[in-house]
N, C-alpha and C positions, 0 to 999 in steps of 0.2 A: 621617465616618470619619477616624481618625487616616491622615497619609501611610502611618506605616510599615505597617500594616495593611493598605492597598491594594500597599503594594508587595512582602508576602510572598503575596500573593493573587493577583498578578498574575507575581512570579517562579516561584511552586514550579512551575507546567505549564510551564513553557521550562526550568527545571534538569530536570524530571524527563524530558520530551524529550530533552533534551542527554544525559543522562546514557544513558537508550535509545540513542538512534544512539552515542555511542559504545561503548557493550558490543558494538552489533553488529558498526561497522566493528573493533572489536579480533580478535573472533570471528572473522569474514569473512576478514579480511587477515594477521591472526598465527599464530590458531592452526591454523585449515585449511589443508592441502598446497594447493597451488594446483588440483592435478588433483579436488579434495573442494570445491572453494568453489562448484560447480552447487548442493549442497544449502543452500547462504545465503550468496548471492552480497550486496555490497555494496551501503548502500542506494543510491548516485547509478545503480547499475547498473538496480536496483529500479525507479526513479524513469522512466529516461530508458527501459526499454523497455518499461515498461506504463501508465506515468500517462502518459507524458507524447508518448507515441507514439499518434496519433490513427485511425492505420490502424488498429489492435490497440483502441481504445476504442470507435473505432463499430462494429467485430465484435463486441464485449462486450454493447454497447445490441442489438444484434439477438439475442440472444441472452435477453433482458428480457421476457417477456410484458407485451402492453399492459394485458390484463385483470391482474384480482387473483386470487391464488390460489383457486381452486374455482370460477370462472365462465368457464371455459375456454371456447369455443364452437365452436372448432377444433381439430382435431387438431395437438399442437407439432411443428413441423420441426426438420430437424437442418440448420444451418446452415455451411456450408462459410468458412472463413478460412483466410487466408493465413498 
């Protein structure tokens, strides 16, 4: 393969990334009152209280059935989190 070929193929998902977060933090941060940005809060906010917060991710995993959908063999619980 020619470089430039690898390197339009390897740029477009990082511009088009780039270009995603920034629509959103513009969104998020300009156009919403600050009292309306609950409905699309910023993504580092995104980021750091659901990726990246491990208390909230292994409530997430419990909440996962171990079986596959339709071979249930117990009844699901409802699982309390913090």
């Amino acid at each position: 393969m020619r470089p430039r070929v690898v390197l339009v193929k390897a740029a477009t998902p990082l511009v088009s990334i780039g270009l995603t977060l920034a629509a959103w933090y513009a969104v998020s941060l300009v156009v919403l009152a600050p009292g309306r940005r609950l409905s699309l809060p910023p993504p580092h906010i995104v980021f750091t209280e659901s990726l990246a917060n491990s208390a909230k991710h292994s409530c997430l995993q419990r909440l996962v059935p171990d079986e596959p959908a339709g071979y249930r063999t117990v009844p699901r619980r409802r699982v309390a989190c913090e």
